[in-house]
C-alpha positions in Angstrom: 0.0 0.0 0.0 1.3 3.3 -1.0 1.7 6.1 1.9 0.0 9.5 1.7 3.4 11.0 0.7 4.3 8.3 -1.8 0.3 9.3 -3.5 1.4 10.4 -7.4 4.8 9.4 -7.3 6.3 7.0 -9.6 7.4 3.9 -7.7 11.1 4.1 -8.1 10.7 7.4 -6.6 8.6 6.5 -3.7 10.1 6.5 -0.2 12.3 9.3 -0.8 10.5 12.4 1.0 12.3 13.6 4.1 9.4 13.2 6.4 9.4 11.2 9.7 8.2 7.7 9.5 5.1 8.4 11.6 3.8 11.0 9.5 4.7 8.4 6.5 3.0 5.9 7.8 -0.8 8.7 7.8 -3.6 8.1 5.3 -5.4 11.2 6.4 -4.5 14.0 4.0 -6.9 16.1 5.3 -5.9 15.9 8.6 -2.7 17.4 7.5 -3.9 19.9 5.4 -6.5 21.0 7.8 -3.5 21.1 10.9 -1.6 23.1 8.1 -4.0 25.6 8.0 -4.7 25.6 11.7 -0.9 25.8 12.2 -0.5 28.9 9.9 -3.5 30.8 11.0 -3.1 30.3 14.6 -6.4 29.2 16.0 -9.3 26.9 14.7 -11.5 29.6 14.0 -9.5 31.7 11.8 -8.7 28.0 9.8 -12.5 27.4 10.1 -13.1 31.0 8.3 -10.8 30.5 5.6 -11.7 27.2 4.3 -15.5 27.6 5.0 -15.7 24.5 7.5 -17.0 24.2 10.7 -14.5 24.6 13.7 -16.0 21.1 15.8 -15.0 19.0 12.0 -11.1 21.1 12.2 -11.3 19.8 15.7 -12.2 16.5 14.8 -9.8 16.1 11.9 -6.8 17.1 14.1 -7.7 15.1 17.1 -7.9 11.8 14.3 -4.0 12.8 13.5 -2.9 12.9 16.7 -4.6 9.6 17.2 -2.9 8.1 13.9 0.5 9.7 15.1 0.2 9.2 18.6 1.3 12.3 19.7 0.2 15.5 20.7 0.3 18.0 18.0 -1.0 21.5 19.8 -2.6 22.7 22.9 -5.5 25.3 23.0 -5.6 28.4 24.6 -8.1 31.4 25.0 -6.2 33.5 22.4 -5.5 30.0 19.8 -3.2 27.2 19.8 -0.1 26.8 20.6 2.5 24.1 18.7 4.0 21.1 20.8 7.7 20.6 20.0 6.4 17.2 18.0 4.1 19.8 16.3 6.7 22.0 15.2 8.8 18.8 13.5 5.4 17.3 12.0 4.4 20.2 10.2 7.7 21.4 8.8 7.4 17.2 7.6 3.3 18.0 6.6 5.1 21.4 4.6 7.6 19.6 2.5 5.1 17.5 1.4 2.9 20.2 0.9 5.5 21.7 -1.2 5.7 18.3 -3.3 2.4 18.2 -4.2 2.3 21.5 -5.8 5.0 20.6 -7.4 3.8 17.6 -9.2 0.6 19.1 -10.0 2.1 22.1 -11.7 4.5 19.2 -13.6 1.4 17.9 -14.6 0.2 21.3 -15.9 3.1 21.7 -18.0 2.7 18.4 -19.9 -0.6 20.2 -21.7 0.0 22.9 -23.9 -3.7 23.5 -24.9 -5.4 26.4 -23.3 -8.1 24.7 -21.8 -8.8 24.0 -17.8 -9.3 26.1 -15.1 -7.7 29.4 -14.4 -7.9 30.7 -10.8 -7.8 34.6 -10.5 -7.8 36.3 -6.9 -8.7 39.9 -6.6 -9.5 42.5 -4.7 -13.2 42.7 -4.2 -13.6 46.2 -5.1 -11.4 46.2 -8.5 -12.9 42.5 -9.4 -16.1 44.0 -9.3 -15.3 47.1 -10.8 -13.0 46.7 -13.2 -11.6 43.2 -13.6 -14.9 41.5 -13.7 -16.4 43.8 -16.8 -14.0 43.0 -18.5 -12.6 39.6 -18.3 -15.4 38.3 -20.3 -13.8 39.1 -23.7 -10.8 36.7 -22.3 -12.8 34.2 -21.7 -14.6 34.5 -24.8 -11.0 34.2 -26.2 -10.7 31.2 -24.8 -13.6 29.2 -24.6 -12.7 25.7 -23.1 -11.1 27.9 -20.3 -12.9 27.7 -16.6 -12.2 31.2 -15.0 -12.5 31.1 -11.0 -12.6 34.6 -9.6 -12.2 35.0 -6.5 -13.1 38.2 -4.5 -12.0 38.8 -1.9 -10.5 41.5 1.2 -7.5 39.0 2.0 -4.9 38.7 -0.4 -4.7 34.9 -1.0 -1.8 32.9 -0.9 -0.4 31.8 -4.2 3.0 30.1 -3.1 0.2 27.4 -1.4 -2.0 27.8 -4.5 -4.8 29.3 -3.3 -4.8 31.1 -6.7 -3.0 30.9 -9.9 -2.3 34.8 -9.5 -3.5 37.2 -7.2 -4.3 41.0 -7.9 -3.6 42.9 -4.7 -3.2 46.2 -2.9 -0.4 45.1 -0.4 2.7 44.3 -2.0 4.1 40.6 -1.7 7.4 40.2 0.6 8.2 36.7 0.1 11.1 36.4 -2.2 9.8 32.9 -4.1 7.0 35.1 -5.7 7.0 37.1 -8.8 5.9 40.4 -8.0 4.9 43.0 -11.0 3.9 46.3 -10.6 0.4 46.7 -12.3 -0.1 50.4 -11.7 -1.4 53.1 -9.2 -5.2 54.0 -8.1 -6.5 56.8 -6.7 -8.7 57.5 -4.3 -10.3 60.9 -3.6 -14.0 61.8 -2.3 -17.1 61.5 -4.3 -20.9 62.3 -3.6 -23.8 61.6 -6.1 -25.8 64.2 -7.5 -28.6 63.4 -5.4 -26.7 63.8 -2.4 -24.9 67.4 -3.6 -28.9 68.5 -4.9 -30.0 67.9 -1.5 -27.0 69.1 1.2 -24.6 71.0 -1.1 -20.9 70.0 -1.4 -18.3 70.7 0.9 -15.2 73.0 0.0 -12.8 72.7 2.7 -12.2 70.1 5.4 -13.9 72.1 8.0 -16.9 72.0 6.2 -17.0 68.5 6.0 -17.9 68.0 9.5 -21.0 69.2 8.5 -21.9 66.7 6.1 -22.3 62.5 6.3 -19.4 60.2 5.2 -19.0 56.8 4.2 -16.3 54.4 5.0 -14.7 51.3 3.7 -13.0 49.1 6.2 -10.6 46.6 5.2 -7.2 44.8 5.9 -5.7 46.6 3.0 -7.5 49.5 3.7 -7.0 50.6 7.1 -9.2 53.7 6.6 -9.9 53.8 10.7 -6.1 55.3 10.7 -7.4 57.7 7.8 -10.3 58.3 10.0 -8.0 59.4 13.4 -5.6 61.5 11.2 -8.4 63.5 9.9 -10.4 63.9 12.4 -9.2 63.2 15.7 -11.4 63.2 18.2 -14.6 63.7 15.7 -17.2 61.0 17.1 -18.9 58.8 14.3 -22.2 58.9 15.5 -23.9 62.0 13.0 -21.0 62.1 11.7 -20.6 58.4 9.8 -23.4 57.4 7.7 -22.4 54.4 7.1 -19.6 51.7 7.4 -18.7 48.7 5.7 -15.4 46.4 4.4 -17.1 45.4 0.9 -16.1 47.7 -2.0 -19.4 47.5 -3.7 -21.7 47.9 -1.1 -19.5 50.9 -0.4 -19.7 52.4 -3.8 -23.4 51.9 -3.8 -24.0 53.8 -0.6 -22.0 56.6 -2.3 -24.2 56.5 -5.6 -27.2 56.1 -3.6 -27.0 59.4 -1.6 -25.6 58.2 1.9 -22.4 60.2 1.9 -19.6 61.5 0.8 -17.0 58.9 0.3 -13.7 57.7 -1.1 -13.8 55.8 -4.6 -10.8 55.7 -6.8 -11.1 57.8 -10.0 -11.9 55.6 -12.4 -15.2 55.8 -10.9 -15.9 58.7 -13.0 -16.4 55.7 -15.8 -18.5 53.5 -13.9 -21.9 55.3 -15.0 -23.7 56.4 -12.0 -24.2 60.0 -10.8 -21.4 61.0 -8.8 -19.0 63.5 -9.3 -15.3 64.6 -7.4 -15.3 66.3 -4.3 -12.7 69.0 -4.2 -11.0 69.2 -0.6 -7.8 68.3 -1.1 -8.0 64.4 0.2 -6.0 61.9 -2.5 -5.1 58.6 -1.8 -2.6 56.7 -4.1 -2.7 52.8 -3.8 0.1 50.5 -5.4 -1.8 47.5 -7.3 0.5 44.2 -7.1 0.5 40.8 -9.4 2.0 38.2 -7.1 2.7 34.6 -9.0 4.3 31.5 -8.4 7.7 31.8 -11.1 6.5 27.8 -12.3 2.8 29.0 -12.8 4.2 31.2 -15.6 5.1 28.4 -17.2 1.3 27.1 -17.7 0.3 28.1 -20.2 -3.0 29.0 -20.1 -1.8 30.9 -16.7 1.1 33.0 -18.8 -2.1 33.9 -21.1 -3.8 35.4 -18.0 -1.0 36.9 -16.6 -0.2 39.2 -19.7 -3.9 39.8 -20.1 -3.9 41.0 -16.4 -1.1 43.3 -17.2 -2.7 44.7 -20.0 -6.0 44.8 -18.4 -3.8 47.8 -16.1 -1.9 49.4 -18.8 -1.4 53.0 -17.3 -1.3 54.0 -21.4 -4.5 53.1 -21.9 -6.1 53.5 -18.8 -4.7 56.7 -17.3 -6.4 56.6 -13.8 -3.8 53.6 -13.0 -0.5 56.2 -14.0 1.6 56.7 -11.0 0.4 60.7 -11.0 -3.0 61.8 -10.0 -4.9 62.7 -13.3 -8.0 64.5 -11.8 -11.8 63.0 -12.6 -12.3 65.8 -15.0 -9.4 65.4 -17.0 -9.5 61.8 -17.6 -11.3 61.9 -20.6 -9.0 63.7 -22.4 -5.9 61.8 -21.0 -7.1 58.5 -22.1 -5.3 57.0 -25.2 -7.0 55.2 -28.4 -11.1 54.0 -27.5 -12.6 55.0 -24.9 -14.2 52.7 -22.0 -17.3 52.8 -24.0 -20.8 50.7 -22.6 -18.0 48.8 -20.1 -20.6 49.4 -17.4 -23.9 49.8 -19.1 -26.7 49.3 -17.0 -24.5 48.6 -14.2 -25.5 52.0 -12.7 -28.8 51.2 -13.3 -29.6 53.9 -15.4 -30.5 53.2 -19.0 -27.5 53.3 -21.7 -30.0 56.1 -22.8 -29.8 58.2 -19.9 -25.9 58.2 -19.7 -24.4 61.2 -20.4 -20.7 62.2 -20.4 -17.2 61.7 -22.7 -16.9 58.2 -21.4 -20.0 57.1 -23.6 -18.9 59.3 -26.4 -21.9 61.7 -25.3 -21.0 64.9 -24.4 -24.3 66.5 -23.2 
């Protein structure tokens, strides 16, 4: 009978892995992947959260190990877990093989030229919904027997363990076995929709934003409660805070909708929806990463997604992702070749009719 590490190796190969002969002798691969996870995140919940599983079936899988192993692999404690010392050897054992896996599977990827399969994509929520998502169905269209998983998400996932093929993030990567690329710059600065100017005005100066409602985005990436403290210190949110959330569309929508004023990055100007810049000096630039594994490139049907990603962010063509702020108003004339014409028709929900603007090729 083959062991769990020997699983997909050829046979003269088999036996080989530096791992200790308990953990050899272990049939559970779950078990290990789940004490992986609980290992790296620190506590059951936080492994329960990420990989959508209840925290008494983690419990249960990791208390089956320790049975299989016989030995204790962590204790718990109010603020998580805490590695034994026959932990710590086991998972830098459960790692390697970890690490082998991937490595066959991507050797496996690299036999079959033909761009068909399954692509995985992990992206910030806000520019997945805004921006990547519009537009990656002309790739796919490109490539029809291609499966494109999306993921959205505020946590930057974890491509060195495969949680994605690539990952488009605001943070940038500091492992040094990643490929990091630079796809450009957005920038954030206040908006309010027309209905919300019509109805309360729009502020001019900082001081006179007090007097108005804001909206706020909370997020890992986005640790706007800093933002919050450095401009207004000692400002309660209560009357002042209209509304909070850490999802980038129900933020944007809260905006269009009238709430508050808010931050959204410029290329919201495209988007469709009634809003317009706010002028008080507040501008936020945010570097936007592409973090890959250097053998993924080698896929390729991942290499085809990776330079579409890059071009998807070309600062050329799109000039709200240049490294200098371009102002709302100006964009139009800034941008280079077609314009982002119908990208977000009837996302606004207003009626392709009823858009106005140099965006739509409309100008009043």
């Amino acid at each position: 009978m083959q062991t769990l590490s020997d699983r997909g190796v050829p046979e003269s190969e088999q036996g080989t892995l530096a791992s200790p002969p308990s953990l050899r002798a272990v049939q559970d691969w779950d078990g290990i992947r789940i004490f992986l996870q609980v290992a790296r995140r620190g506590s059951f919940r936080a492994a329960a959260d990420h990989l959508n599983q209840s925290v008494n079936t983690l419990r249960r899988h990791v208390v089956e190990l320790e049975h299989q192993l016989g030995i204790t692999l962590l204790t718990r404690h109010v603020d998580g877990i805490r590695l034994t010392e026959e932990g710590k050897e086991v998972l830098a054992a459960a790692q390697r093989m970890e690490a082998a896996s991937f490595g066959l599977v991507r050797a496996r990827d690299r036999v079959d030229p033909a761009i068909s399969g399954e692509v995985r994509l992990a992206v910030t929520e806000g520019l997945g919904t805004f921006w990547i998502g519009p537009r990656l169905v002309d790739f796919q269209r490109s490539f029809p027997k291609l499966v494109i998983d999306m993921s959205c998400a505020m946590q930057s996932a974890d491509v060195l363990r495969m949680e994605a093929d690539a990952s488009v993030q605001l943070t940038r990567p500091t492992s040094p076995d990643l490929k990091v690329v630079k796809l450009g710059r957005m920038h954030a600065m206040p908006f309010a929709a027309k209905s919300y100017i019509e109805r309360y005005g729009i502020p001019k100066t900082m001081e006179e934003l007090l007097r108005h409602r804001i909206c706020l985005q909370i997020t890992e990436q986005l640790p706007i409660t800093k933002l919050y403290d450095h401009y207004f210190p000692g400002v309660p949110q209560p009357g002042f805070v209209a509304m909070r959330t850490n999802v980038g569309s129900a933020h944007y929508w809260a905006i269009a909708k009238g709430a508050g004023i808010g931050l959204l990055p410029t290329y919201a100007s495209a988007i469709g929806a009634s809003i317009q810049p706010v002028d008080i000096g507040m501008i936020f630039p945010t570097d936007i990463w592409l973090a890959y594994h250097p053998d993924a490139a080698r896929i390729p049907r991942v290499r085809r997604l990776l330079d579409w990603v890059i071009n998807a962010f070309d600062p050329q063509k799109f000039p709200w992702f240049r490294d200098e702020f371009i102002h709302p108003r100006d964009l139009p004339q800034a941008l280079e070749g077609e314009a982002v014409v119908n990208m977000f028709a009837g996302f606004s929900g207003d009626r392709l009719d009823d858009l106005d603007g140099p965006y739509y090729g409309r100008t009043g």
